[in-house]
C-alpha angles and dihedrals in degrees: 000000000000125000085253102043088045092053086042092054097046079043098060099032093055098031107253088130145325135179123284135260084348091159086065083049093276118254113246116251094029119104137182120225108225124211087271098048102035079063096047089051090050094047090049090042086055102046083045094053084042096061107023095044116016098036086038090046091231134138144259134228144161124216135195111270087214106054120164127277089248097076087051091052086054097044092048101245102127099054092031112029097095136125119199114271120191123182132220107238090209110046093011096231117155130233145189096252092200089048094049086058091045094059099039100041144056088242115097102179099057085134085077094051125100109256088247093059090050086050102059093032085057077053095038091052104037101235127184147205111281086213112035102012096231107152109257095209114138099010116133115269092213127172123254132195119231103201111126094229122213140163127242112224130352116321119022100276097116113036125192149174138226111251111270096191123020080223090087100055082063105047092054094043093058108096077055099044086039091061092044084049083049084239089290111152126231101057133144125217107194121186130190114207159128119274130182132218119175091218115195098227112016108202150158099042114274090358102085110018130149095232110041130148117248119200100203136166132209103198107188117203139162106259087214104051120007113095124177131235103266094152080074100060094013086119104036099110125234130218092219130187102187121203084242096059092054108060091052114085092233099033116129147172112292130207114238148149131251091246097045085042084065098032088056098047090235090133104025093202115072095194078050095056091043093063081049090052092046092041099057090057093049092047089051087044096055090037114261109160100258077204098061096037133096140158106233114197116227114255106231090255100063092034111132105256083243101052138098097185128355129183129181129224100219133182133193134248134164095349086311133118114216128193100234091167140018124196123192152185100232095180110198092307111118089038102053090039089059087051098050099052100032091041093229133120128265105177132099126222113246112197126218125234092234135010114270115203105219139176103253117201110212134176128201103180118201115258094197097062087037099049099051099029093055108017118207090004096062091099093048090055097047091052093047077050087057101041096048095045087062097041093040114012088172087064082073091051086091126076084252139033131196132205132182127232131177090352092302118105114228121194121198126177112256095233086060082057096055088212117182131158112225135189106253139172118228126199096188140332131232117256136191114227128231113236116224102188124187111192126198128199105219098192094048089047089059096042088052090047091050095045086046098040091042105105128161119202129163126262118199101322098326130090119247136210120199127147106226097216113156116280091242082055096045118114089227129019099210143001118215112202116171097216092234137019109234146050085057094303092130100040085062093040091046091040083048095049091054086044096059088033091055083055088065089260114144102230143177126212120204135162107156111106138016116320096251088048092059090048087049092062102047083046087060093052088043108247114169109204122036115188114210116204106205141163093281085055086050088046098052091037091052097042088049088050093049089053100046083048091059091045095045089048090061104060115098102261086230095075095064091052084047097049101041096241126148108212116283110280123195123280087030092103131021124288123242132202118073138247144211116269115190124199099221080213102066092003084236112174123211142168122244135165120267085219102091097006092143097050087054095052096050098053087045085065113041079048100241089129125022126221090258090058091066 
């Protein structure tokens, strides 16, 4: 059994994930979160909200999944969103053309080859079709894209998609989320959220799916000025796989710095290489294997359209590499294409420190030679005057100036611009921001932390399966068991498990079975710490009850009347006696006081005491 149909089996069988409406035959790419998974999701989102927007200072937002086809049109996905698709000519059946050539082949990059080259590499290599087993050679390799298409409202009028990426909620949002940052730049906007993507062949579980969430942010900087705070994350050291690297037969991953990373040129962006610095620390911290992790640099030919530089954070599984995170270098892209086509404005007004006093070229073409002279084109061509006066002021030196709209030149005598250059002062100018984004998988992050955190040992004879996540990461925090169920055991156990989940702990309760078998099952969810509640808990409870009694019997029974008291009821004071509390990792056992339980543990978890310090 392979590393991926291992974790899909534990998956399934202990309800990480499984696939959907399987009992209407299931569609493929489309998977249900079970109770263990669904907690593992919300523990990573949350790791991931800690560290990318409270410790980063960013916001927060949370955008429409369906958005019109117009800001599609804008971002470029309708005309640029596509995989390679190639269909069987003798069962019909479609498949991912790039993916076909990566199985089958020593080259593990096809996604950045022309359509023609994967064409004749499916012929040169004799592929076949993974259904039918028709050879493949000489079909068309042809692009598909991979939005998922609606309509909004009844009829077809206003078509719309379902978001492909959460990135977009935030670009067209930003004349709104700039207001609410007072138009300071730096500022981050970060978004959680389902995405959809119609892939031609869904496959490996949670790695390829056609709904996934995506955890992305849209840091928005001035490319001038704004710098990040490498000092903070220079000597944290990158696995790195350069582009370089990898077009050379004995290229490999090489070990540097942050700041050698920068020094070197290696990743031209430093705010870039920050996200790489912090990244690295937030993977180790939710438990991604530092020895089967890498960041790969995009070659040129697979580079995103919008992207200077773009480098993947990528983990291993089952002999593959998988792309868990891309950051990228956005430029002003995504901004000044959502200007262009919805006519607002997406700048921000950065003030000077002081007035500047500038020579200011300015146009104000008469309306009354334009209108007549070019008809319904005449506003057009007072705003390309104006256009052009600000970008060239010497094209106006001449008697006559010509602009071009719509693919037609148009020449109008200076005298009809009024075009003059005047001495103004100036208290700021308005700038468009570069966007650095760093984009998370969350599936594929929790698919990487299962495979690295998925161990076997071997327990008293018998062989054992947990899977060793941090505990901060971990479904459940604890499991109580009394070890029996009699004689009380499980009113103390059941009184224990409120208690901690009144404490905020995430915790399981389970008697049914044989003590080790009940372990057996938190180790394979991964739960790091059981509490057992046995006859030695019963004895010290009992023997702290009977004191208190006595105290209790004492008092004159007029104090309680004096004082207003009722007599003292469980839960009103601490409880004594002590339980088992057993480490998932070496299954170490250990006894600790009932009395501040919850503190422990929690401590335990966000690791300011270890399980050896008890």
């Amino acid at each position: 059994m392979s590393e991926g149909e291992r974790l899909t089996e534990l998956a399934k069988r202990r309800g990480f994930y499984f696939p959907s409406s399987s009992a209407y035959g299931g569609a493929a790419g489309f998977w249900t979160y079970g109770p263990q998974g669904a907690a593992l999701k919300s523990n990573i989102e949350d790791a991931w909200r800690d560290r990318y927007v409270v410790k980063e200072g960013h916001q927060e937002i949370s955008a429409p999944d369906v958005m019109p086809e117009p800001v599609f049109e804008a971002s470029g996905h309708l005309d640029g969103f596509d995989d390679m698709i190639v269909e069987c000519g003798e069962c019909g059946a479609t498949h991912r053309a790039d993916h076909l050539v990566e199985d089958n082949t020593d080259i593990e990059e096809a996604e950045s080859l022309p359509n023609e080259e994967v064409m004749d590499l499916i012929a040169e290599h004799g592929i076949e079709c993974p259904s039918c087993h028709t050879s493949l050679a000489d079909q068309p390799v042809d692009n598909f894209n991979l939005m998922f298409e609606t309509n909004i409202g009844p009829g077809s009028s206003s078509p719309g998609y379902l978001r492909p990426e959460t990135a977009q909620g935030i670009f067209v949002e930003f004349p709104q989320l700039s207001e609410y940052a007072r138009n300071q730049l730096p500022f981050g906007v970060a978004q959680i959220g389902k995405a959809y993507r119609n892939e031609i062949s869904p496959r490996k579980s949670l790695v390829r799916v056609r709904e996934f969430t995506q955890a992305e942010l849209e840091h928005f900087i001035d490319p001038e000025e704004d710098e990040p705070p490498l000092a903070e994350v220079e000597d944290v050291v990158l696995p790195l796989y350069a582009a370089a690297e990898q077009q050379t037969d004995d290229g490999g991953q090489r070990e540097l710095t942050v700041r050698e990373a920068v020094d070197e040129d290696i990743v031209e962006s430093e705010w870039v290489a920050y996200y790489l610095g912090v990244s690295k620390e937030w993977y180790e911290r939710i438990g991604v294997d530092m020895d089967r992790f890498r960041y790969r640099q995009h070659l040129a030919g697979e580079r995103a359209h919008y992207a200077s530089d773009c480098w993947d954070a990528e983990s291993e599984v089952d002999g593959d590499w998988i792309e868990i995170t891309g950051f990228a270098y956005r430029g002003d892209y995504d901004l000044s294409k959502h200007a262009k086509h919805s006519g607002e404005d997406y700048t921000v007004f950065k003030q000077y420190d002081e007035p500047i006093t500038v020579d200011r070229a300015t146009v104000d073409p008469d309306m009354s030679y334009l209108g007549p002279e070019f008809g319904g084109s005449a506003g057009a061509v007072a705003d390309a005057l104006e256009a052009l006066a600000e970008r060239n002021p010497d094209a106006f030196d001449d008697d006559e100036v010509t602009v071009e709209v719509d693919g037609k030149s148009h020449t109008v005598p200076v005298d009809k611009t009024n075009f003059s250059v005047d001495e103004v002062t100036e208290n700021g100018e308005h700038i468009r921001p570069h966007v650095v984004e760093p984009s998370f998988g969350v599936g594929r992050i929790i698919y990487t932390v299962l495979a690295h955190s998925y161990e076997t040992d071997e327990v008293d004879g018998e062989e054992r399966t947990y899977l060793d996540l941090p505990p901060e990461q971990a479904p459940t925090t604890v499991g109580v068991f009394p070890l029996m169920d009699k004689d009380g055991m499980a009113d103390l156990a059941t009184d224990i498990a409120d208690d901690l989940r009144a404490a905020g702990l995430s915790v399981t309760y389970d008697d049914s079975g044989a003590i080790g078998r009940r372990y057996r099952r938190q180790d394979e969810v991964g739960t790091p710490y059981c509490v057992t509640v046995d006859y030695e808990s019963l004895e010290d409870d009992s023997e702290a009850q009977r004191a208190s009694d006595s105290a209790s019997s004492a008092e004159p029974r007029s104090a309680n009347r004096s004082s207003g008291q009722s007599p003292r009821e469980d839960g009103d004071e601490p409880r004594a006696g002590t339980v088992t509390v057993r480490e998932r990792d070496t299954t170490e056992q250990k006894r600790l006081p009932i009395d501040g339980l919850a503190e422990t543990l929690e401590q335990l978890s966000t690791g300011d005491r270890t399980f050896d310090d008890l």
